[in-house]
C-alpha positions as CSV (number, residue, x, y, z in Angstrom):
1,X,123.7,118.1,105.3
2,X,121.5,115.0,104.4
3,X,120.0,115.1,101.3
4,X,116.5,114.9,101.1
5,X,116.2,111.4,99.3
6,X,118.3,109.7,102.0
7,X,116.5,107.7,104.2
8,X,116.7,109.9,107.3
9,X,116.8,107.0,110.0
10,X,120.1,106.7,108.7
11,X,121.3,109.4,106.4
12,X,123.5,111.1,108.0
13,X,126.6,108.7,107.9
14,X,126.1,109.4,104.0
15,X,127.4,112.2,101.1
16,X,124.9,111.5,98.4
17,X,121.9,109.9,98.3
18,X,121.2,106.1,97.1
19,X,120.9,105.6,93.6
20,X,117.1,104.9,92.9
21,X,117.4,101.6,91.3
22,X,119.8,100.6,94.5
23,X,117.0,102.2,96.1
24,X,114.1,99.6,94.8
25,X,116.2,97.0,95.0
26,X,117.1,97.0,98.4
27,X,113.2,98.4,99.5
28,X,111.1,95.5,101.2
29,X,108.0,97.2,101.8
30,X,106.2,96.4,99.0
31,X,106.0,93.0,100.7
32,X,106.7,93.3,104.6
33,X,103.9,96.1,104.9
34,X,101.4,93.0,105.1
35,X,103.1,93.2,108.9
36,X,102.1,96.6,109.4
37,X,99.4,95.3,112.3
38,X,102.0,93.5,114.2
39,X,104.7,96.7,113.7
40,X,102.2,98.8,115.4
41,X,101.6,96.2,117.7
42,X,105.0,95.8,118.8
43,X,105.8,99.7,118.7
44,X,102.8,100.3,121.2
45,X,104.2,97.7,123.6
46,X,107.4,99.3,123.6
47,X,105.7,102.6,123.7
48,X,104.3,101.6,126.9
49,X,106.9,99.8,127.9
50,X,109.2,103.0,127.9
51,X,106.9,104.9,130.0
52,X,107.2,102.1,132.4
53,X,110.8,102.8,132.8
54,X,110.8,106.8,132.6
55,X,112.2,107.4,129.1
56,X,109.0,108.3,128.2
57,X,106.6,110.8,129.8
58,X,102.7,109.3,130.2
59,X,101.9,112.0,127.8
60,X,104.4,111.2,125.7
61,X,103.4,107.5,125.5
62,X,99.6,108.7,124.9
63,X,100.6,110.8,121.9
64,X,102.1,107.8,120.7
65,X,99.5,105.5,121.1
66,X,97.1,108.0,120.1
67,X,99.2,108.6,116.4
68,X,99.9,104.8,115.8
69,X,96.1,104.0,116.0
70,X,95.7,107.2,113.6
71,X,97.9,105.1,111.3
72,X,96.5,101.7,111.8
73,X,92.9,103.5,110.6
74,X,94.7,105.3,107.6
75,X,96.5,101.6,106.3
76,X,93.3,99.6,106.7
77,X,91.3,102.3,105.2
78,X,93.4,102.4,102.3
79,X,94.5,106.1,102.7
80,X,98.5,105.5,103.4
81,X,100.9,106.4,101.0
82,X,103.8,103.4,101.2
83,X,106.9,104.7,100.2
84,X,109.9,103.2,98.8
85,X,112.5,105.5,99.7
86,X,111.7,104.2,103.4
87,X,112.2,101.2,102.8
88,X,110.0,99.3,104.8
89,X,107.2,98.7,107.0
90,X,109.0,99.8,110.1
91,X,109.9,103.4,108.8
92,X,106.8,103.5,106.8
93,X,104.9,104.0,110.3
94,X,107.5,105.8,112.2
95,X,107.8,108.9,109.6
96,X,103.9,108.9,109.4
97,X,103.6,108.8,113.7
98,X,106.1,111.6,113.2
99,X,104.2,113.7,110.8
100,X,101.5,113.5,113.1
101,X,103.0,113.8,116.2
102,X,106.0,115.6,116.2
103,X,109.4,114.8,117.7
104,X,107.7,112.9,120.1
105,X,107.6,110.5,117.4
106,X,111.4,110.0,117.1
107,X,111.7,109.0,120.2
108,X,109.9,105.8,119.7
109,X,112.6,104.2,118.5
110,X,115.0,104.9,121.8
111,X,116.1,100.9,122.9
112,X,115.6,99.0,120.0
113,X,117.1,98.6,116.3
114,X,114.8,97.5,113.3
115,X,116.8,94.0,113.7
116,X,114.9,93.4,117.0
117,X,112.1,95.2,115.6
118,X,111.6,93.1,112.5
119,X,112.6,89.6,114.1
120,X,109.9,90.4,117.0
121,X,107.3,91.6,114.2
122,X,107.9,88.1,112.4
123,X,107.0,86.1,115.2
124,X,104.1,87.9,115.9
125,X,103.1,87.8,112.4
126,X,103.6,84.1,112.2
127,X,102.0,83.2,115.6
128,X,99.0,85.1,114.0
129,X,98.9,82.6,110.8
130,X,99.9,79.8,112.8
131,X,96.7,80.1,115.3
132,X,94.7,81.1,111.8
133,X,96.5,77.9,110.1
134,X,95.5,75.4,113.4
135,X,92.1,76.7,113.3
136,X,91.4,75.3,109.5
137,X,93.7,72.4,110.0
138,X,90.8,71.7,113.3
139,X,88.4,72.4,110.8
140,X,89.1,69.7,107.9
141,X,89.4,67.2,110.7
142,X,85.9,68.2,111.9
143,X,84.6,68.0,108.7
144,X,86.7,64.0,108.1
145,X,85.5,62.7,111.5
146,X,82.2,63.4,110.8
147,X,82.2,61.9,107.3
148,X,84.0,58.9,108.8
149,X,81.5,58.3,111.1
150,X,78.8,58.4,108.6
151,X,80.6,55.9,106.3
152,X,81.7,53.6,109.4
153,X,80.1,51.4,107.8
154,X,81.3,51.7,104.0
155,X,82.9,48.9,102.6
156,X,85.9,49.4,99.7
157,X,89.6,48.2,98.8
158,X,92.3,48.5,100.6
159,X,95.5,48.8,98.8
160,X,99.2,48.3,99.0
161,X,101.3,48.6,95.6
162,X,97.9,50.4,94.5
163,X,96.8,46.5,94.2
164,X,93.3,45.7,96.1
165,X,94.8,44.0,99.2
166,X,92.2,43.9,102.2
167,X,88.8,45.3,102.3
168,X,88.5,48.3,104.8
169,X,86.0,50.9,105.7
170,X,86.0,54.1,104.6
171,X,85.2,56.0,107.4
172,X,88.1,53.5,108.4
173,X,90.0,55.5,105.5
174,X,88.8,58.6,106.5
175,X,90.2,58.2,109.8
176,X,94.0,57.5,108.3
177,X,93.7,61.0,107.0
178,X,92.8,62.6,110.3
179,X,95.7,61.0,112.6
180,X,98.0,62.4,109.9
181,X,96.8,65.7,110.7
182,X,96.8,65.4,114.3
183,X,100.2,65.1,114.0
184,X,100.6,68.2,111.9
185,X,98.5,70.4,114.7
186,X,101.3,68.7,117.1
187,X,104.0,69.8,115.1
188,X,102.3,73.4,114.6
189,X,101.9,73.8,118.6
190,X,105.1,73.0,118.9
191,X,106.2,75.2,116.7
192,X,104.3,77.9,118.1
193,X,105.8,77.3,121.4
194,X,109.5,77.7,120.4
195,X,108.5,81.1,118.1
196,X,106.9,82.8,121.2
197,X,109.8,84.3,122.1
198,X,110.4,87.9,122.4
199,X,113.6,89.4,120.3
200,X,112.6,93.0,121.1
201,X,115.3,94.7,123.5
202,X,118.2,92.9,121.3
203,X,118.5,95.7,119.7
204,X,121.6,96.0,116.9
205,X,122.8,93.0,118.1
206,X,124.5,93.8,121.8
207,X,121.1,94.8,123.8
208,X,120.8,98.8,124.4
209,X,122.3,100.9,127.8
210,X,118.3,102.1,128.4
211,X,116.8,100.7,131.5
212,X,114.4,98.4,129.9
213,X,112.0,96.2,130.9
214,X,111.8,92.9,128.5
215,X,109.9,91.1,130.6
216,X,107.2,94.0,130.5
217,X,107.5,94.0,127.2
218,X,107.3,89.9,126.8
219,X,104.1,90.0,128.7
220,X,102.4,92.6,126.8
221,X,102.8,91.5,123.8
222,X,102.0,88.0,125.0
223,X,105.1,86.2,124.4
224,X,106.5,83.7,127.2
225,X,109.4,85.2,127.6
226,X,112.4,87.2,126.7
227,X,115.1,85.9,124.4
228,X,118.3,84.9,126.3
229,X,121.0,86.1,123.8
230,X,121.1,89.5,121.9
231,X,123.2,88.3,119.4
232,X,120.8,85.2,118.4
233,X,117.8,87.4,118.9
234,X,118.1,89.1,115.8
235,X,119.9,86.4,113.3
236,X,117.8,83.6,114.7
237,X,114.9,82.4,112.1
238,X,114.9,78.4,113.0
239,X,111.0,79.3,114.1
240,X,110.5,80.7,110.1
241,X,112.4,77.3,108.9
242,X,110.4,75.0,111.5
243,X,107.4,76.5,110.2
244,X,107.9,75.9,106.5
245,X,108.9,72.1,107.5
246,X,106.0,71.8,109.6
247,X,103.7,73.5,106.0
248,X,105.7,70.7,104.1
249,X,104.4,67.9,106.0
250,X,100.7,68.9,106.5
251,X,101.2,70.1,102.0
252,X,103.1,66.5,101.5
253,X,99.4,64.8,103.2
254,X,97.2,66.8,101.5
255,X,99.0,65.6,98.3
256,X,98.8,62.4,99.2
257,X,94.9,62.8,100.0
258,X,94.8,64.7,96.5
259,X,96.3,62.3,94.8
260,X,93.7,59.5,96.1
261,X,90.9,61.9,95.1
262,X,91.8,62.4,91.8
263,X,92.0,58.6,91.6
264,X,88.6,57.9,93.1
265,X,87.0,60.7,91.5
266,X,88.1,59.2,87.8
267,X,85.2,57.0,85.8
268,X,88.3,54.1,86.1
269,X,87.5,54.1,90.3
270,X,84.1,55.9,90.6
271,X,84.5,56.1,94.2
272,X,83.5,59.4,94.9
273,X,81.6,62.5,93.6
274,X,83.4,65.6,94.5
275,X,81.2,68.8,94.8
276,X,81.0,70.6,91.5
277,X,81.9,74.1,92.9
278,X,85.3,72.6,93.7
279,X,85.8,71.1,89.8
280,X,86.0,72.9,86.2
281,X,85.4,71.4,82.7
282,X,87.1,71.5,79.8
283,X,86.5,74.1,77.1
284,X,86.6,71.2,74.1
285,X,85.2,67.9,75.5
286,X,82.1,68.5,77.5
287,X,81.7,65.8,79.4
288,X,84.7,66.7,81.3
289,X,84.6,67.5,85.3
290,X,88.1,68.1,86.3
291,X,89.5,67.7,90.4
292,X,91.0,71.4,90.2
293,X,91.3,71.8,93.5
294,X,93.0,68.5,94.7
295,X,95.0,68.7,91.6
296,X,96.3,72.2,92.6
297,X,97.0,71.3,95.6
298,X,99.2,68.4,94.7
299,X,100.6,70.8,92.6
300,X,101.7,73.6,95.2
301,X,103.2,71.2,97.6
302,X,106.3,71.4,95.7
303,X,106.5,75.0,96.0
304,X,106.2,74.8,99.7
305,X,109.2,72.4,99.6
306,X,110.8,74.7,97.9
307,X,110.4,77.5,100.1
308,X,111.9,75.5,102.9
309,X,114.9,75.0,100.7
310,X,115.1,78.9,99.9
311,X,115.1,79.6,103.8
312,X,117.5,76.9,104.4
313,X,119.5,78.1,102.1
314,X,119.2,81.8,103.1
315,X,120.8,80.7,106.1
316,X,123.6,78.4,105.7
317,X,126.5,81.2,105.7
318,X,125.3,83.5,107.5
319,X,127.6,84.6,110.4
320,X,126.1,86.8,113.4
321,X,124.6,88.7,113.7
322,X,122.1,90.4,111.6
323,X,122.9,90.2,107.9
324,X,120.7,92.0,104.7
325,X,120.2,88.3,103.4
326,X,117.8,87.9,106.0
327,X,115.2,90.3,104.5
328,X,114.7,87.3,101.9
329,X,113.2,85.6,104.4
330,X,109.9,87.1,104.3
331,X,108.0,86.3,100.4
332,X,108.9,82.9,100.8
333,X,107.7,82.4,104.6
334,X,104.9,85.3,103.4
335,X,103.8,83.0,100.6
336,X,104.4,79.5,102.5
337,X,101.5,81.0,104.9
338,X,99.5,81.5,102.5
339,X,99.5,79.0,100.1
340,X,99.3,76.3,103.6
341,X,96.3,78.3,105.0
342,X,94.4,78.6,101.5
343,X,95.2,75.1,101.0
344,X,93.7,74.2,104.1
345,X,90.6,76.1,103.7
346,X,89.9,74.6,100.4
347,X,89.8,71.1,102.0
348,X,87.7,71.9,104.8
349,X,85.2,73.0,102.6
350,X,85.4,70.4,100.5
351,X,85.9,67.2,102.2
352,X,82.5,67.3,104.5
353,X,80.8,67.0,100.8
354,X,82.2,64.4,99.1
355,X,79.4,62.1,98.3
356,X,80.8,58.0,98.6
357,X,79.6,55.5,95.6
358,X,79.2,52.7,97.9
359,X,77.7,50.4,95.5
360,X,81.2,51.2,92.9
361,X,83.2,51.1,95.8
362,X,82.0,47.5,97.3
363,X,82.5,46.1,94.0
364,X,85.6,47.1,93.4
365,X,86.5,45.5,96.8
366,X,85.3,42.2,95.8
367,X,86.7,41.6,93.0
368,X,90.0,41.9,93.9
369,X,90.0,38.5,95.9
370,X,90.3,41.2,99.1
371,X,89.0,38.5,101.2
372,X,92.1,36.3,100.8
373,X,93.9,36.8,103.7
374,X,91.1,36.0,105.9
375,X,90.7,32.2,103.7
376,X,94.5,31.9,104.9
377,X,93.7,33.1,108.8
378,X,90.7,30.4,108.3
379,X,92.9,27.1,107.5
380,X,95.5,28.6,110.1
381,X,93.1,27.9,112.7
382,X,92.6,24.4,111.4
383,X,95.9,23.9,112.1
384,X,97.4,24.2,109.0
385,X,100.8,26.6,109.0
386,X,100.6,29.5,107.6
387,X,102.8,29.0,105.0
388,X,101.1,25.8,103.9
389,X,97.9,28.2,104.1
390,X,99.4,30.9,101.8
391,X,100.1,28.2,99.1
392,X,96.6,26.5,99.3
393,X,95.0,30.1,99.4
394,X,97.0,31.3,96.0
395,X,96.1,28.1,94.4
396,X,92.4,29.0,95.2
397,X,93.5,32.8,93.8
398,X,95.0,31.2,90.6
399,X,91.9,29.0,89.8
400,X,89.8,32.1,90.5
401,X,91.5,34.1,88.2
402,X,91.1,31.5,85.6
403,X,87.2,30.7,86.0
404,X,86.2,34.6,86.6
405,X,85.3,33.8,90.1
406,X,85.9,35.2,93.7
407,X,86.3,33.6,96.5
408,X,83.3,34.4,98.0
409,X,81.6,33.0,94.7
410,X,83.2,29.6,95.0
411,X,81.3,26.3,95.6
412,X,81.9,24.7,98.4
413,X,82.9,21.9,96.7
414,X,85.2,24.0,94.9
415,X,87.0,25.6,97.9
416,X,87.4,21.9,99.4
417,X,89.6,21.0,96.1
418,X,92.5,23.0,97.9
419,X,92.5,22.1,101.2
420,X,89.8,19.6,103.1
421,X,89.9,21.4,105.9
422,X,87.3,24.1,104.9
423,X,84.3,23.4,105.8
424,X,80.8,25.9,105.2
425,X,81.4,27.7,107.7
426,X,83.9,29.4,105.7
427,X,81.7,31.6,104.2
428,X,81.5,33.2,107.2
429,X,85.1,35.1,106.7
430,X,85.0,35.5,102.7
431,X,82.0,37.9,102.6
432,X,83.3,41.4,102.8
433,X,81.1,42.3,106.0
434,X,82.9,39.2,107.7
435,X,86.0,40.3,106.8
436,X,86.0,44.0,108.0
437,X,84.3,43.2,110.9
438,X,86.7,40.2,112.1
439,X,89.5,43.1,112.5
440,X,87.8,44.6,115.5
441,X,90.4,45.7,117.7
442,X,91.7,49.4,118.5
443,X,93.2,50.6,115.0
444,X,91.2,48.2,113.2
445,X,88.8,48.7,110.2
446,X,85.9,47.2,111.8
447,X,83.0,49.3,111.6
448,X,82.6,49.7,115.4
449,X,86.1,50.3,115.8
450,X,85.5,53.1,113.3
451,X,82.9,54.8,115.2
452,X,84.9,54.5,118.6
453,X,88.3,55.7,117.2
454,X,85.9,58.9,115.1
455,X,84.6,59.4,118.9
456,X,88.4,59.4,120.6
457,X,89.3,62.0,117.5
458,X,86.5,64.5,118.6
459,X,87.2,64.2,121.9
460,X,91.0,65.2,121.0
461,X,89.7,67.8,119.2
462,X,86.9,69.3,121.8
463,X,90.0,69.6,124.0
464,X,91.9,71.8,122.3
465,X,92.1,76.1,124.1
């Protein structure tokens, strides 16, 4: 007979019971019951779904339906008692749908494992966050298109080499931002798409002899279809990897926004104001306001990475099918989710409010001889080559440097030392507005250009299901 501390899903193969540290150690619930909605989801389907097919009487199924909800209410109320010696999530709710409803309740589990139970309650989990994920990700770019349109017209510093290069906008700026992130939601429908696939009827690892109805079971639980092979069904978790490389690319942008905002945000760039509900000060020096939150999030990017590697890793050896390892996959894709959708949420608070220093950052822009390039596009057109123009330009740079004086700030007279070609009209194209302006083409920085490409991005986004 089974002794009472053995897991009775299994038991009865066994003499004695687990040892209770073996026990702990192999228990997952105290993490995988954060999957108890999609469990209950997936065991209603499949309640229903073995009606469909007779294994099941339509009372039988109703008592079943009827119990699950019971413990749906008793989990969210706070009221269930999570046990370790069950191990997980999955025999959590089947021993409590049993209490309440008898041997009925042992029959849920006819046609399916907890291999093809757990790699079905995954996906639903993670399609779940992934449509709560694309909805904030939507959210921050709402939030930068708008801003970019309202600073269209915004002049600051390009850079390259973090050296003042060109001026730009920064709704123009703003606007880099947001075509990184429409290719993250890319990447995240994508990734949706190859996850919405249904494991359940996989069973072990060899499908089950019961006369079941996958495609029933597909379409109620909205998935697109069945999976094709039983033994890949339950080992697969390439849609829990893709995932964490998807989170790694959106984490690695908002690192690099972070990064910029902790820049402009200093008193050495004094671009921006960030909102003071998203900074903290310092407990000794109080004139301190410190960018916590982009700083954080710079931070936790590399613990996204490395939860990619951990997956990854998890998987490397693993032969088919199913394999213990693979209940390691779940804190690190668990935490992934939600350091990715906090992360998110922070920024699409906070970006809308950033307030620009326009006056701080138009200085900055000229006085980094930003309008160079356009002196050199200028004698070009005289005729000059463009080589001989990027000589006569950094001769103009070089003589700047030494009197303290921008390009824009030259005499004629001056400018004419260099090259007789220029004429007055070339102040035309070393004033800042001249220079943004000039680059009006699609995916330039000139300020209408900016307001047509921040109309294009909401169009994008207003056609989104």
């Amino acid at each position: 007979m089974t002794d009472s501390s053995t897991n009775s899903s299994w038991g009865g193969r066994f003499s004695e019971p687990v040892d209770a540290f073996v026990a702990r150690y192999t228990a997952s619930v105290d993490f995988d019951q954060r999957m108890y909605r999609q469990d209950i989801q997936g065991s209603v389907a499949h309640a229903k779904m073995l009606c469909k097919v007779g294994v099941l009487s339509e009372q039988e199924r109703d008592d079943t339906l009827r119990g699950l909800e019971e413990v749906r209410i008793e989990i969210e109320r706070g009221e269930f008692n999570w046990s370790v010696e069950l191990e997980d999530v999955h025999m959590n709710i089947e021993a409590a749908l049993t209490q309440k409803i008898g041997i009925t309740g042992k029959k849920l589990h006819t046609g399916r494992s907890r291999n093809d139970q757990v790699a079905t309650d995954i996906r639903l989990y993670l399609r779940d966050e992934t449509d709560t994920i694309t909805a904030e990700l939507t959210r921050l770019q709402q939030g930068l298109i708008a801003l970019a349109e309202k600073e269209a017209d915004t002049i600051m510093p390009g850079f390259t080499h973090l050296q003042t290069a060109q001026p730009v906008t920064f709704g123009h700026h703003l606007l880099a931002w947001n075509a990184m992130l429409e290719r993250d939601f890319s990447r995240l429908q994508d990734c949706r798409a190859r996850m919405n696939q249904l494991p359940l009827g996989a069973a072990a690892l060899a499908g089950t002899t019961y006369p079941i109805d996958r495609h029933y079971t597909a379409e109620l639980l909205g998935f697109d279809a069945p999976t094709e092979n039983s033994l890949d069904s339950v080992s697969d978790r390439d849609f829990a990897i893709e995932f964490c490389s998807a989170a790694s690319l959106i984490m690695m942008h908002l690192s690099r926004f972070s990064e910029e905002l902790v820049l402009w945000a200093s008193a050495q760039f004094r671009f921006i104001d960030l909102p003071d509900r998203f900074c903290t000060g310092s407990s000794i020096m109080p004139q301190k306001k410190n960018p916590d939150v982009p700083e954080l999030v710079r931070g936790k990017t590399g613990r996204v990475y490395g939860h990619m590697l951990s997956l990854l890793t998890l998987m490397k050896s693993q032969p088919l099918a199913y394999n213990k390892d693979n209940q390691e996959d779940k804190e690190p894709l668990f935490d992934t989710v939600d350091t990715l959708r906090d992360s998110l949420r922070a920024f699409a608070d906070m970006v809308p409010n950033l307030i620009a220093r326009k006056d701080d950052m138009r200085e900055a822009a000229r006085r980094g001889f930003s309008t160079a390039t356009d002196l050199a596009d200028y004698v070009v057109r005289k005729g000059i080559p463009f080589r001989d123009a990027h000589e006569i330009v950094g001769k103009a740079v070089a003589y700047g440097i030494d009197k303290g004086k921008d390009l824009s700030e030259m005499t004629l007279e001056e400018l004419q030392q260099f090259s007789g070609d220029i004429s007055e009209d070339v102040f035309d194209v070393l004033t800042l507005e001249g220079s943004v302006a000039a680059r009006n083409h699609i995916g330039g920085t000139a300020p209408d250009q900016v307001r047509a490409a921040a109309a294009r991005a909401k169009k994008s986004i207003n056609s989104r299901n």
